[in-house]
Backbone as CSV, one residue per row, in Angstrom:
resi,resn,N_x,N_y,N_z,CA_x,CA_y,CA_z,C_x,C_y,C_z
1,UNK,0.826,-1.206,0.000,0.000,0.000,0.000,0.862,1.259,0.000
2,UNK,1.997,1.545,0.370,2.888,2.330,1.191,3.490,2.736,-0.630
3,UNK,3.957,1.739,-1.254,4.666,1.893,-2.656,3.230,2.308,-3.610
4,UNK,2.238,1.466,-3.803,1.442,2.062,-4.663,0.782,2.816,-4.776
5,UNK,0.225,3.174,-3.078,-0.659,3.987,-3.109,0.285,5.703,-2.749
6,UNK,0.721,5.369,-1.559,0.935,6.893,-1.037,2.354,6.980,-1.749
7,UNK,3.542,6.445,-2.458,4.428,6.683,-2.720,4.872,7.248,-3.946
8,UNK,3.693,6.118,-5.144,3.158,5.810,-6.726,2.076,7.581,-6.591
9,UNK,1.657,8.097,-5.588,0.430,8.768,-6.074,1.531,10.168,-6.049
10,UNK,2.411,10.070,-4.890,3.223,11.414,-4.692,4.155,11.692,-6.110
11,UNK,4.822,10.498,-6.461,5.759,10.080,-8.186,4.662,11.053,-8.491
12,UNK,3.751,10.775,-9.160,3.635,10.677,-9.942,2.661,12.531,-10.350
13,UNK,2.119,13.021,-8.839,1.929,14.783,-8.756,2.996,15.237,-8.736
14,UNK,4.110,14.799,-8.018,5.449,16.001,-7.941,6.726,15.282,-8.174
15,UNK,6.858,14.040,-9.133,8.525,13.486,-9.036,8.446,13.822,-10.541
16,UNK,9.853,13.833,-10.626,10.617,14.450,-11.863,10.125,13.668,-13.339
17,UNK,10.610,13.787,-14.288,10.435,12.353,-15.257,11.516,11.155,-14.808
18,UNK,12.727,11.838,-14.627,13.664,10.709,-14.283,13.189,10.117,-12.976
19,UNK,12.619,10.782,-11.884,12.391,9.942,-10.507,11.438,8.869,-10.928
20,UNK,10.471,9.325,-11.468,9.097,8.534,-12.115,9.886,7.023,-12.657
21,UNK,11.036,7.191,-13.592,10.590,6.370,-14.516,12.025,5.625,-13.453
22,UNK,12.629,5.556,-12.690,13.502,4.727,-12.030,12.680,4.436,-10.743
23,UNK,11.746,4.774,-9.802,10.917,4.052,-9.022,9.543,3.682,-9.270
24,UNK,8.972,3.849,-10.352,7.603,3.678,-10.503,7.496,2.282,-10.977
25,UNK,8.394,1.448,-11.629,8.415,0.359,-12.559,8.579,-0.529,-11.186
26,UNK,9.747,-0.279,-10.571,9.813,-0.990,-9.581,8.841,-1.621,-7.948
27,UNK,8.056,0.109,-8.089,6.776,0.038,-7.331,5.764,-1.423,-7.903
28,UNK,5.362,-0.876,-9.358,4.539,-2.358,-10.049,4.595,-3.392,-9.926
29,UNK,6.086,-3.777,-9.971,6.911,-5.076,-10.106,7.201,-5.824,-8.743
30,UNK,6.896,-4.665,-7.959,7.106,-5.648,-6.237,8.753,-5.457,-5.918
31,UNK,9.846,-4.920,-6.778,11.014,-5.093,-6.879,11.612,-4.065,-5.940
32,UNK,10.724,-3.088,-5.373,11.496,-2.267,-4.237,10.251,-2.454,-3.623
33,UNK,10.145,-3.125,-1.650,8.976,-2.224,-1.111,9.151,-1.591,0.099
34,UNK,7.960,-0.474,0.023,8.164,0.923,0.850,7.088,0.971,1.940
35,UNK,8.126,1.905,2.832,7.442,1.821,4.562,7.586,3.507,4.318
36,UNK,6.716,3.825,5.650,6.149,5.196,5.744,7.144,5.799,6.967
37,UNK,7.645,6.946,6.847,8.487,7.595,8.038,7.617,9.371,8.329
38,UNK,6.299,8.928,9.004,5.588,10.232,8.927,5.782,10.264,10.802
39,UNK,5.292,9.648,11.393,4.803,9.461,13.045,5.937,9.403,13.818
40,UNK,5.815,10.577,14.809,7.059,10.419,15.707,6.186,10.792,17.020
41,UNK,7.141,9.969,18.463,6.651,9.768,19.628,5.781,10.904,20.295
42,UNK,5.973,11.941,19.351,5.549,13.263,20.267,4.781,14.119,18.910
43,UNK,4.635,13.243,17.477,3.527,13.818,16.198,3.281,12.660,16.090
44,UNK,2.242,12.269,16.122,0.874,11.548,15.590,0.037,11.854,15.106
45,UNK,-1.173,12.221,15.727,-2.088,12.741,15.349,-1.854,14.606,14.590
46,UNK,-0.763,15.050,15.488,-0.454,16.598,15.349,0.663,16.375,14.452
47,UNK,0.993,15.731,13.302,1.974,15.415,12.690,2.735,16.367,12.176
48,UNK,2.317,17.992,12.261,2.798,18.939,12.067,3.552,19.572,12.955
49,UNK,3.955,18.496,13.966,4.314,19.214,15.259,5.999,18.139,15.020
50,UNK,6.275,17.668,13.716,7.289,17.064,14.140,8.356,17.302,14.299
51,UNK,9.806,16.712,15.117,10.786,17.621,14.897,12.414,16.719,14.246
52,UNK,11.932,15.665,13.495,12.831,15.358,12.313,13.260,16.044,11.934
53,UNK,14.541,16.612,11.603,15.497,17.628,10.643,16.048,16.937,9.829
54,UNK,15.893,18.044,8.408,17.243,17.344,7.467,17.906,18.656,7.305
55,UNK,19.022,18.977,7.402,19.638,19.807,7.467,20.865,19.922,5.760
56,UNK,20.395,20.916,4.974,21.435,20.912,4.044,22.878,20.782,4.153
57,UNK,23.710,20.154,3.094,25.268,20.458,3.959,25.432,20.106,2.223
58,UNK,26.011,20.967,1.085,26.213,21.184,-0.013,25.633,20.363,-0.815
59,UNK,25.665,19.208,-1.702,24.601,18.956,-2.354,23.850,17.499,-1.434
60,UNK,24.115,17.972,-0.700,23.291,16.330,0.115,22.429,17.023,1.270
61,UNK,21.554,16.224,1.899,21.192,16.549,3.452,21.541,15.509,3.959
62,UNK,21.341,16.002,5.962,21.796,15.272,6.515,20.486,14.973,7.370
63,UNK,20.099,13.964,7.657,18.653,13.620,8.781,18.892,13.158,10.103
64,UNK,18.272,14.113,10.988,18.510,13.531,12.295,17.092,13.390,13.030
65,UNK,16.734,12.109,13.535,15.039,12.152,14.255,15.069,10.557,14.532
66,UNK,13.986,10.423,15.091,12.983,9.307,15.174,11.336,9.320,14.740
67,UNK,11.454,7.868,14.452,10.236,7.668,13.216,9.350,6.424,14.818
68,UNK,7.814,6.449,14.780,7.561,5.544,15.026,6.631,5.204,14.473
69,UNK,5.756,3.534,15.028,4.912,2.963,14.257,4.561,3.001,12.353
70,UNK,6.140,2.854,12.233,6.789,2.264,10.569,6.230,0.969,10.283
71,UNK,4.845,0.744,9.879,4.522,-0.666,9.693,5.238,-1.172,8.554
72,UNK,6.276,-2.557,8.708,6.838,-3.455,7.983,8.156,-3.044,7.528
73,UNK,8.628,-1.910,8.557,9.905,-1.088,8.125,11.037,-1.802,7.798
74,UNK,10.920,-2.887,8.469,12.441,-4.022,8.481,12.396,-4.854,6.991
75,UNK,11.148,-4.922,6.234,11.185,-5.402,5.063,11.477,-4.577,4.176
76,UNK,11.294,-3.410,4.434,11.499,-2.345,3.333,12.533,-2.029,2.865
77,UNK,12.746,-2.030,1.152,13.665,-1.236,0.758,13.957,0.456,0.611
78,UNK,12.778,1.004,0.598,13.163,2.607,0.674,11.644,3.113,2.005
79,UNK,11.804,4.435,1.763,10.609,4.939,3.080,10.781,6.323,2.250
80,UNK,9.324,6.347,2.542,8.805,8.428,2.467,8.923,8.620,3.727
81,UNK,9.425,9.900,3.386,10.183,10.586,4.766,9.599,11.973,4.895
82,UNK,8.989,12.460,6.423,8.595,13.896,6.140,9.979,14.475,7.531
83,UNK,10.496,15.468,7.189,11.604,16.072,8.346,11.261,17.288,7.489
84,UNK,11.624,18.334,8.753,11.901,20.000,9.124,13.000,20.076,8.236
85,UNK,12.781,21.373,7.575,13.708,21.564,6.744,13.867,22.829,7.279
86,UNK,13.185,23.955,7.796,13.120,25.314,7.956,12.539,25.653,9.314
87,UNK,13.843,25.707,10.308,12.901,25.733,11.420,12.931,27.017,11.933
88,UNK,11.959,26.554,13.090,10.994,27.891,13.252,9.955,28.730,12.219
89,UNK,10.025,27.784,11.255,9.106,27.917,10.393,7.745,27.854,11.410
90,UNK,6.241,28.092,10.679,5.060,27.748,11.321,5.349,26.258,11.135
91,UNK,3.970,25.705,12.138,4.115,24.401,12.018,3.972,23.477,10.458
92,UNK,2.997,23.963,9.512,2.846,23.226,8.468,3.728,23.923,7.374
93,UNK,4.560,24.668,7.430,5.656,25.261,6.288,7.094,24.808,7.298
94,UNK,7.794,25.020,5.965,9.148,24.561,6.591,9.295,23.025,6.452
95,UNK,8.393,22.027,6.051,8.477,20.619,6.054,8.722,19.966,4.684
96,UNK,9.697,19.414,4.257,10.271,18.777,3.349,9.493,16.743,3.220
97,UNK,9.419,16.500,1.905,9.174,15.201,1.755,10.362,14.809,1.086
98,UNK,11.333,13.243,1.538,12.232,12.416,1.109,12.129,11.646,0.936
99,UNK,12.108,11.016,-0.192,12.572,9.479,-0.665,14.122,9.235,0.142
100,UNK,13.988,7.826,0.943,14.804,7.111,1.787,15.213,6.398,1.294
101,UNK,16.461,5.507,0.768,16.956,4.516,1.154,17.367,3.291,2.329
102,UNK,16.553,2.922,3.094,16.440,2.489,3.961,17.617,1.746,4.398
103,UNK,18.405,0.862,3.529,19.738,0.922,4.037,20.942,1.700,4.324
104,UNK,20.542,2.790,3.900,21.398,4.204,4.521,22.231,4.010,5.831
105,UNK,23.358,4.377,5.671,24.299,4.190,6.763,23.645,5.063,7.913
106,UNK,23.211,4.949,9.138,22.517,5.497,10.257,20.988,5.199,10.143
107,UNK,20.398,4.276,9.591,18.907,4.309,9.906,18.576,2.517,10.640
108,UNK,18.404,2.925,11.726,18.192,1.593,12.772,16.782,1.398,12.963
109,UNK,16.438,0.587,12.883,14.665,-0.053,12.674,14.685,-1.035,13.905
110,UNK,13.930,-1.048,14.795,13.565,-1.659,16.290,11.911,-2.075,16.177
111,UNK,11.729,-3.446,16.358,10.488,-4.126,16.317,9.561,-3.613,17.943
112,UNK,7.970,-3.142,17.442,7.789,-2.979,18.917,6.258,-3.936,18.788
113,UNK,6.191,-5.186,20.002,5.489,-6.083,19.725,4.377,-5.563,20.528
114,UNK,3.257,-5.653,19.774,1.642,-5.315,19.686,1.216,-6.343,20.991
115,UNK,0.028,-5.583,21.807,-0.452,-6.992,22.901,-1.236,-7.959,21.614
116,UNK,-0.808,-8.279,20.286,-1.908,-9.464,19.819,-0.506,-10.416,19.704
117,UNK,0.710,-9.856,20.212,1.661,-11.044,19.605,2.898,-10.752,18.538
118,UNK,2.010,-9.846,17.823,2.964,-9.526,16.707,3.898,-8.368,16.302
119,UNK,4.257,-8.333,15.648,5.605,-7.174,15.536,5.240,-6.396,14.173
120,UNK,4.152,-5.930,13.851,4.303,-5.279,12.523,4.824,-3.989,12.555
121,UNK,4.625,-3.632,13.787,5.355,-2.186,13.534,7.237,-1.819,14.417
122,UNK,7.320,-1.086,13.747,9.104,-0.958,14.148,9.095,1.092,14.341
123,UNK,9.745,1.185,15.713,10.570,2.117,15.856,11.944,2.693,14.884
124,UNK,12.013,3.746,14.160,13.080,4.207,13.420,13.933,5.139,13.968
125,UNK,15.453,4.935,13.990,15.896,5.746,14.458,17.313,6.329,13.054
126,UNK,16.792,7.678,13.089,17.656,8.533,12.124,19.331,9.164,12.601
127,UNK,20.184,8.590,12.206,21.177,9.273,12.925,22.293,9.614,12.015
128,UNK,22.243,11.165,11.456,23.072,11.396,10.619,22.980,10.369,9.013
129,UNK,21.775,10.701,8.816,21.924,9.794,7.887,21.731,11.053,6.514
130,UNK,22.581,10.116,5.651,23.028,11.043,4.079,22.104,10.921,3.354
131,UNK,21.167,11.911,2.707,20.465,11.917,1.512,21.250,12.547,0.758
132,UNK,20.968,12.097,-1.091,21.534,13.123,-1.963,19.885,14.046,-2.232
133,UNK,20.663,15.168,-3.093,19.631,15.960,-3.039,18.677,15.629,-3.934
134,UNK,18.783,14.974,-4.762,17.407,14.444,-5.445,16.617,13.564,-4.493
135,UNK,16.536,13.096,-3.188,15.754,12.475,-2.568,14.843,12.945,-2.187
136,UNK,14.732,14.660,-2.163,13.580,15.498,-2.122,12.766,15.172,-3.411
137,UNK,11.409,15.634,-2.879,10.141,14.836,-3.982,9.434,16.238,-3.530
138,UNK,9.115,16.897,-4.325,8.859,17.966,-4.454,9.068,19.349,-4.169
139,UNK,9.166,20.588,-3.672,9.966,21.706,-3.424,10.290,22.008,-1.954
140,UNK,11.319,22.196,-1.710,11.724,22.440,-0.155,10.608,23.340,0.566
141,UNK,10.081,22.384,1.827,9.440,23.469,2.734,8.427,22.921,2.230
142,UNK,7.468,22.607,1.232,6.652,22.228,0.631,5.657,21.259,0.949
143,UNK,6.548,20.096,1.708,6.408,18.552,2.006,5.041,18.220,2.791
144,UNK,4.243,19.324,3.567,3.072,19.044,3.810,1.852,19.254,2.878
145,UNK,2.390,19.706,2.054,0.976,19.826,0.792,1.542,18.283,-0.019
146,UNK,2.495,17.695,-0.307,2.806,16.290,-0.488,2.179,15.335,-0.062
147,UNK,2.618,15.475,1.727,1.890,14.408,2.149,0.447,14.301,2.589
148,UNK,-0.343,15.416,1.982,-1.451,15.553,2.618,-2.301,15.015,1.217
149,UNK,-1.447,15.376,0.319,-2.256,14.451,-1.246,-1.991,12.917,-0.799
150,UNK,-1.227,12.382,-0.209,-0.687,11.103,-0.414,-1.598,10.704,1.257
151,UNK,-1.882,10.975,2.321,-2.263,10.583,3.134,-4.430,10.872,2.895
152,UNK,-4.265,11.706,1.522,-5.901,11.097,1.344,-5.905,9.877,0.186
153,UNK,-4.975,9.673,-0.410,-5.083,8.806,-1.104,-5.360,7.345,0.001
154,UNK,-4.559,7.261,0.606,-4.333,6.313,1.905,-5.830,5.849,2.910
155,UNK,-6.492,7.092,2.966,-7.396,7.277,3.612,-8.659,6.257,2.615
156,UNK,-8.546,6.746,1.464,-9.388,6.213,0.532,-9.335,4.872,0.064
157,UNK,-7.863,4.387,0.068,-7.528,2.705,0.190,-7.802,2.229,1.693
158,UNK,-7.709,3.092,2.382,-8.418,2.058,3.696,-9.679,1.932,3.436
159,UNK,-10.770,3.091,3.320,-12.111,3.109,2.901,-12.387,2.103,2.100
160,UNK,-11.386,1.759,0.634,-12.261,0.652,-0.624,-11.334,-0.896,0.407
161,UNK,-10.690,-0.994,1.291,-11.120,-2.527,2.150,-12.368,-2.638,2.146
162,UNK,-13.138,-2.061,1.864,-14.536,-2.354,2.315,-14.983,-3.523,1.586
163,UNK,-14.489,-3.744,0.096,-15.210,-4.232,-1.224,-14.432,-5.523,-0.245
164,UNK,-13.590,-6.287,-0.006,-13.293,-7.072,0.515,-13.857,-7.331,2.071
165,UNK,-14.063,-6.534,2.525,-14.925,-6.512,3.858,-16.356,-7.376,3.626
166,UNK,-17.150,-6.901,2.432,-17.823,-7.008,1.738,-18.464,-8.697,1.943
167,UNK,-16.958,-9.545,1.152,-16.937,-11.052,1.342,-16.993,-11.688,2.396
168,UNK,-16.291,-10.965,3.286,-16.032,-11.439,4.947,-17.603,-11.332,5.609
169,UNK,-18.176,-10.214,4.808,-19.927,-9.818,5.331,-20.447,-10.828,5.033
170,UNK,-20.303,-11.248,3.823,-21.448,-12.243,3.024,-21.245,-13.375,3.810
171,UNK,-20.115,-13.276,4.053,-19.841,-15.450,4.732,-20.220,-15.574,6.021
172,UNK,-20.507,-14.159,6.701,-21.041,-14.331,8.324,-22.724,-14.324,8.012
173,UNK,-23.031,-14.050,6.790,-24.731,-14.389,6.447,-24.700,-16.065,6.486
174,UNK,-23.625,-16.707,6.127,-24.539,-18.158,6.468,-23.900,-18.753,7.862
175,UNK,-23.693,-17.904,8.874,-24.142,-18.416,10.011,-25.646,-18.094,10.587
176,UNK,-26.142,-17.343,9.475,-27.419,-16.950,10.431,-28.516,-18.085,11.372
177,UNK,-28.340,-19.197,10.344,-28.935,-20.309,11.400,-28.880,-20.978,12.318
178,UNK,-27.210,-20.565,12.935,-26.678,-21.063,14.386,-26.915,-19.929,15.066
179,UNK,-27.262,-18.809,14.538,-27.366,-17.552,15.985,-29.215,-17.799,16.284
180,UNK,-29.332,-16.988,17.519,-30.923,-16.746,18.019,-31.230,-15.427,16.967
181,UNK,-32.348,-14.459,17.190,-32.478,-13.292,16.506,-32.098,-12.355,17.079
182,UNK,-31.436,-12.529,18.011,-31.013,-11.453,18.501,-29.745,-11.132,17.632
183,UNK,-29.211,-12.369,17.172,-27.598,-12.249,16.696,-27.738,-11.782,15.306
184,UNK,-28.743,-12.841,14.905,-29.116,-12.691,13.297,-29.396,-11.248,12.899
185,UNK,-30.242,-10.429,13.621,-30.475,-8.592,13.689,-29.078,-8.434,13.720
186,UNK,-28.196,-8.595,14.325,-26.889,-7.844,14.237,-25.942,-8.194,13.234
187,UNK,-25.871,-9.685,12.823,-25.135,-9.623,11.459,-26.033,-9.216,10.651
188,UNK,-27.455,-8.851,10.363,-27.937,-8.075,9.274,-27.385,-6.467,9.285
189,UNK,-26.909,-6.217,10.417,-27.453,-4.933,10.531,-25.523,-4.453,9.903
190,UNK,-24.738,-5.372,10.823,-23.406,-4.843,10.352,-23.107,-5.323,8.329
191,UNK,-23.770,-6.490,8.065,-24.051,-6.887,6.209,-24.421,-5.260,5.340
192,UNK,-25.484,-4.995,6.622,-26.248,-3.490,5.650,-25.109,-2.433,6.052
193,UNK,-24.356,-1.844,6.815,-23.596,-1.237,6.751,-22.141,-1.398,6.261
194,UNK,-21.856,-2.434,6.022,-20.787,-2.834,4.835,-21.195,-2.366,3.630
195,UNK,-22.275,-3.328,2.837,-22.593,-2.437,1.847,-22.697,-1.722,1.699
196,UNK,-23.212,-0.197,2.428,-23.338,1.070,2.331,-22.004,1.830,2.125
197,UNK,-20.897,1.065,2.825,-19.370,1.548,2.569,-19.171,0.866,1.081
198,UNK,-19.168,-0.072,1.133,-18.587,-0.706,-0.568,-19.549,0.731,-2.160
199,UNK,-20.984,0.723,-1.395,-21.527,1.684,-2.315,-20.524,2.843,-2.653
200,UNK,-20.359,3.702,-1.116,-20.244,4.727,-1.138,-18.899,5.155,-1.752
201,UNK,-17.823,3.986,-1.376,-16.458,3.846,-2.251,-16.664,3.737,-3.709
202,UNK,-17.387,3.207,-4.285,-17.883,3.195,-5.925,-17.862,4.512,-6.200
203,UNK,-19.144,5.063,-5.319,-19.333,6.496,-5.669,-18.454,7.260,-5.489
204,UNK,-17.762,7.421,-5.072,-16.447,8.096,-4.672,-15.052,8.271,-6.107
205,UNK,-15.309,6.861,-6.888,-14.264,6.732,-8.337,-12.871,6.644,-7.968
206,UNK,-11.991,6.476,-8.962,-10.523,6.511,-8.854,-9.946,7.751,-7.731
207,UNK,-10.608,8.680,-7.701,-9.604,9.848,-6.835,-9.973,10.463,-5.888
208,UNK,-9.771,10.138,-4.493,-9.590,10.016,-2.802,-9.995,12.055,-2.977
209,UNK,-11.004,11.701,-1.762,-11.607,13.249,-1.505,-11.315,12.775,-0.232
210,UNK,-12.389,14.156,0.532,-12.907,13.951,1.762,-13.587,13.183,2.175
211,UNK,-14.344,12.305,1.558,-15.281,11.663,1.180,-15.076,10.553,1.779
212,UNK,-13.082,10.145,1.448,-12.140,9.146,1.933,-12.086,9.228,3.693
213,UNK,-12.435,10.321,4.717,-12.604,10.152,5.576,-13.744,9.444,6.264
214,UNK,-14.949,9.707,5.673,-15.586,8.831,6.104,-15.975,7.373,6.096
215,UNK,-15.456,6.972,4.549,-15.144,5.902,4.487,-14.118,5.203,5.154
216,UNK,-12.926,5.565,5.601,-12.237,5.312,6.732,-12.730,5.056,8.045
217,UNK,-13.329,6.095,8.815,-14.134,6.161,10.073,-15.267,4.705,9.918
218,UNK,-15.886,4.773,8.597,-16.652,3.432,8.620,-16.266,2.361,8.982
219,UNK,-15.440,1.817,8.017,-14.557,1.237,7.863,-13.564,0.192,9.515
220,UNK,-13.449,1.284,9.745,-12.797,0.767,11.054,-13.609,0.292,12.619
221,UNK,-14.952,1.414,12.248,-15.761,1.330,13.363,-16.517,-0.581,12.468
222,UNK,-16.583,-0.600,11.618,-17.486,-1.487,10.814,-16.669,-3.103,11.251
223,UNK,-15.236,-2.679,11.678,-14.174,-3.975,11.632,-14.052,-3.976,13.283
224,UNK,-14.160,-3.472,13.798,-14.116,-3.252,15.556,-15.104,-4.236,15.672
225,UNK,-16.642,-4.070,15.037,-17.984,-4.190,15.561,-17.409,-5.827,15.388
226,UNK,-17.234,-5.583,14.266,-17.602,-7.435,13.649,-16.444,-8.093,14.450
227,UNK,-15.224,-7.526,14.699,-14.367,-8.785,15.727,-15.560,-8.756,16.869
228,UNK,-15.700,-7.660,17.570,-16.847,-7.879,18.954,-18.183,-8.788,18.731
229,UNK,-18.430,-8.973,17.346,-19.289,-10.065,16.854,-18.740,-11.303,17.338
230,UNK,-17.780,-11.592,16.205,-17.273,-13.072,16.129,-17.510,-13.817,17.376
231,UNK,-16.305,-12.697,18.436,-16.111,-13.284,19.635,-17.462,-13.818,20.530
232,UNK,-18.808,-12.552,20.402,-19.275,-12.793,21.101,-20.189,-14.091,20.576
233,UNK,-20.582,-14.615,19.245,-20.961,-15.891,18.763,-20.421,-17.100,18.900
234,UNK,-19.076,-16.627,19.038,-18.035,-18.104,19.315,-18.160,-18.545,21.081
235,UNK,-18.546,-17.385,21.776,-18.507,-17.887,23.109,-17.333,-17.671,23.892
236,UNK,-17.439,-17.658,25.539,-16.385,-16.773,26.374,-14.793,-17.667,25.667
237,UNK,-14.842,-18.809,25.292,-13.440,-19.895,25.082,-12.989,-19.245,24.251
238,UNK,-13.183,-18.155,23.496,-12.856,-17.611,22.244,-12.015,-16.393,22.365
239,UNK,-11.983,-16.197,23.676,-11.784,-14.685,24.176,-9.879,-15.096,24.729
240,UNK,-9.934,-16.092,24.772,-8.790,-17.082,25.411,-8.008,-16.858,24.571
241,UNK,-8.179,-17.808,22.640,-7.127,-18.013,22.195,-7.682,-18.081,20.652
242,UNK,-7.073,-18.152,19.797,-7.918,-18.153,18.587,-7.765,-17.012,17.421
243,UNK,-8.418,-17.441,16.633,-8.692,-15.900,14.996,-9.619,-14.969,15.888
244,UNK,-10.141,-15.734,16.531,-11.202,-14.360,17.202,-10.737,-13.552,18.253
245,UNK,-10.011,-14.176,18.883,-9.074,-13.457,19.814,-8.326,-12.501,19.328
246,UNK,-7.266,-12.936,18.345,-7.003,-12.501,17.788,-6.961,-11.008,17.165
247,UNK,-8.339,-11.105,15.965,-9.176,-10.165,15.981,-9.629,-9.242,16.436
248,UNK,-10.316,-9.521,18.025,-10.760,-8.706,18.716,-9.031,-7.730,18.940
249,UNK,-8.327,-8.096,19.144,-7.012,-7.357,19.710,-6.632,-6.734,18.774
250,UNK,-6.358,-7.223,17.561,-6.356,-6.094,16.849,-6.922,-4.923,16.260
251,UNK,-8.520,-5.336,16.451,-9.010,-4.477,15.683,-8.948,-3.191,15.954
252,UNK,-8.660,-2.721,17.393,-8.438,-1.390,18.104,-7.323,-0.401,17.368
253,UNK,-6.423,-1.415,16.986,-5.299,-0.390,15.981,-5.718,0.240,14.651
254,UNK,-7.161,-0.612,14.076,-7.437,-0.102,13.193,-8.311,1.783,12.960
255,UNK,-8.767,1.803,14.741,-9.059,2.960,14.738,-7.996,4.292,15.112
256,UNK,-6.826,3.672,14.947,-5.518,4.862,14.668,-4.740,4.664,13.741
257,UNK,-4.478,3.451,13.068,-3.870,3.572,11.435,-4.313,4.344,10.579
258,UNK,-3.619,5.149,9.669,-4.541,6.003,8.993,-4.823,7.272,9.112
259,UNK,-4.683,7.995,10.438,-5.545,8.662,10.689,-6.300,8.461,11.307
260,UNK,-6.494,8.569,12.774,-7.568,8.396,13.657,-8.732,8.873,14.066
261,UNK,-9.818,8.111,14.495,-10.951,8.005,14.543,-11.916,9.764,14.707
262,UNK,-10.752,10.134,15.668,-11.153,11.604,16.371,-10.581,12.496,15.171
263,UNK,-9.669,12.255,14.382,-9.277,12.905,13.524,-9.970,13.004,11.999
264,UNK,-10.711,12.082,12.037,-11.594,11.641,10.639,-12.817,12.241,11.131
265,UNK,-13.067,12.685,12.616,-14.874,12.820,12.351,-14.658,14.679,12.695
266,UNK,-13.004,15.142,12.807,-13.070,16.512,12.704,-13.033,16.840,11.184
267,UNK,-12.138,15.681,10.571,-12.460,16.367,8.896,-13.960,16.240,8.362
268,UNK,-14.497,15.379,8.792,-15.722,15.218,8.424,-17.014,16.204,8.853
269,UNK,-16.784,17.102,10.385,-17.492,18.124,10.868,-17.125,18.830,10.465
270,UNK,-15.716,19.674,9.962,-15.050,20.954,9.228,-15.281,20.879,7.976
271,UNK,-14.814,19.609,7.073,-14.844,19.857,5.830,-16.340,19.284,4.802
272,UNK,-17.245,19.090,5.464,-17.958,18.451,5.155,-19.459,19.237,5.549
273,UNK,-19.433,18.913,6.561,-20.633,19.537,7.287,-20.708,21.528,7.835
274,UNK,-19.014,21.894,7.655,-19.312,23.298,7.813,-19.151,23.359,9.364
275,UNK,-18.649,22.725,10.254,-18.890,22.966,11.557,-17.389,23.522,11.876
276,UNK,-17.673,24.656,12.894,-16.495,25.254,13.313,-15.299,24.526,13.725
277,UNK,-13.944,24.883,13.688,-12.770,24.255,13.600,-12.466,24.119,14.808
278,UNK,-11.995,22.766,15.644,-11.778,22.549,16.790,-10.956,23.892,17.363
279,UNK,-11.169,23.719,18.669,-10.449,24.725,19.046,-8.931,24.043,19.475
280,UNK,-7.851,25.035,19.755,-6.476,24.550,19.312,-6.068,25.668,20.960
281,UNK,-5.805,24.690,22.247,-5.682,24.508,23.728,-4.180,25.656,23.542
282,UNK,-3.450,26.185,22.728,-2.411,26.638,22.021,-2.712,27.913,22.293
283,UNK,-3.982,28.514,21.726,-4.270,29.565,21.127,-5.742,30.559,21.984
């Protein structure tokens, strides 16, 4: 997702002809793949608050920071990179986007294991590490109007999971004859709100709006519900050990991958509905 969607969509608004035509082939082909270097311990949600530097030093920069929750960073061959280029800039100017080489001399990747067991995501640590100057992907200082095209694209591939959500809906319709009606009302009810996401992604076409937030927010609230399904059809033994266990544990990450939950229903009250702009505890 990381190479085709948010990496392939940035190529291809702001990379050169030569950047295009030496990572884009390789994106297709599976032959390079790419992890995300946006989230640091203290920007998450406020991702404009980060304080990654790349600092010029004649035709190269130099990067100094930490990256966290890099899902699949240790497999990756390169990473989009957002670091301060201009500081004391405001918070959303002054921010540069980089194409990474991930084996770069100074970039250390640390596994941090999830309570479901698993390790998909890795801590990054930047230390003096060399970019040349073509690793910038679009104009210095610039890098948040970059990643803000590339993080709705993102938004909008989480949203079309749905069409696959979709199948996972249909196959919990033929348990309906082992549940009572109490259960059967609730896998109808989460079936009808799947579809309404798979619709609304149709309607939506090839190119990620705002639109992509709510399909996100669906999306995740829609995958929460149904692990809290499974489990509760399979019975308390399920809660122990299992896909449903499982499930249930993860599904909570799905309401902060992406863009989180509180963060999708302010784009959705501001940009959508017209409702005044949170207030900012700052100001």
């Amino acid at each position: 997702m990381v190479g085709n969607v948010l990496t392939a969509g940035a190529l291809l608004a702001y990379g050169t002809p030569e950047k295009c035509a030496d990572e884009l082939p390789n994106i297709l082909s599976g032959g390079r793949v790419w992890c995300q270097l946006f989230s640091e311990p203290d920007a998450g949600s406020d991702l404009a608050s980060l304080t990654t530097r790349a600092e010029p030093d004649g035709d190269r920069w130099i990067v100094n920071g930490q990256k966290v929750w890099c899902s699949n960073g240790r497999v990756a061959d390169r990473a989009i990179l957002l670091a301060r280029t201009v500081p004391g800039a405001t918070p959303h100017r002054g921010i540069s986007f980089f194409l990474v080489d991930t084996s770069s001399a100074g970039v250390e990747m640390w596994p941090l294991r999830q309570m479901n067991g698993g390790t998909e995501f890795d801590e990054v640590f930047l230390n003096n590490v060399e970019l040349p100057s073509n690793a910038l992907l679009g104009p210095a200082g610039m890098g948040w109007t970059v990643a803000m095209s590339a993080l709705t694209n993102e938004r909008g591939y989480i949203g079309a999971a749905g069409i696959a959500f979709q199948r996972r809906l249909d196959a919990m319709l033929t348990q309906g004859g082992e549940l009572d009606a109490l259960g059967r009302q609730r896998v109808a009810d989460l079936w009808i709100r799947g579809s309404s996401l798979k619709v609304m992604g149709e309607r939506q076409g090839p190119v990620a709006s705002v639109l992509a937030s709510i399909a996100k927010l669906g999306t995740t609230e829609l995958m929460f519900d149904t692990a809290a399904a499974r489990v509760e059809s399979a019975g308390a033994d399920a809660l122990l050990a299992g896909p449903e266990a499982a499930g249930l544990l993860s599904a909570p990450g799905a309401r902060i991958a992406g863009g989180t939950s509180q963060i999708q229903r302010n784009i959705i009250g501001e940009r959508i509905l017209g409702l005044p702009k949170e207030p900012k505890p700052t100001k």
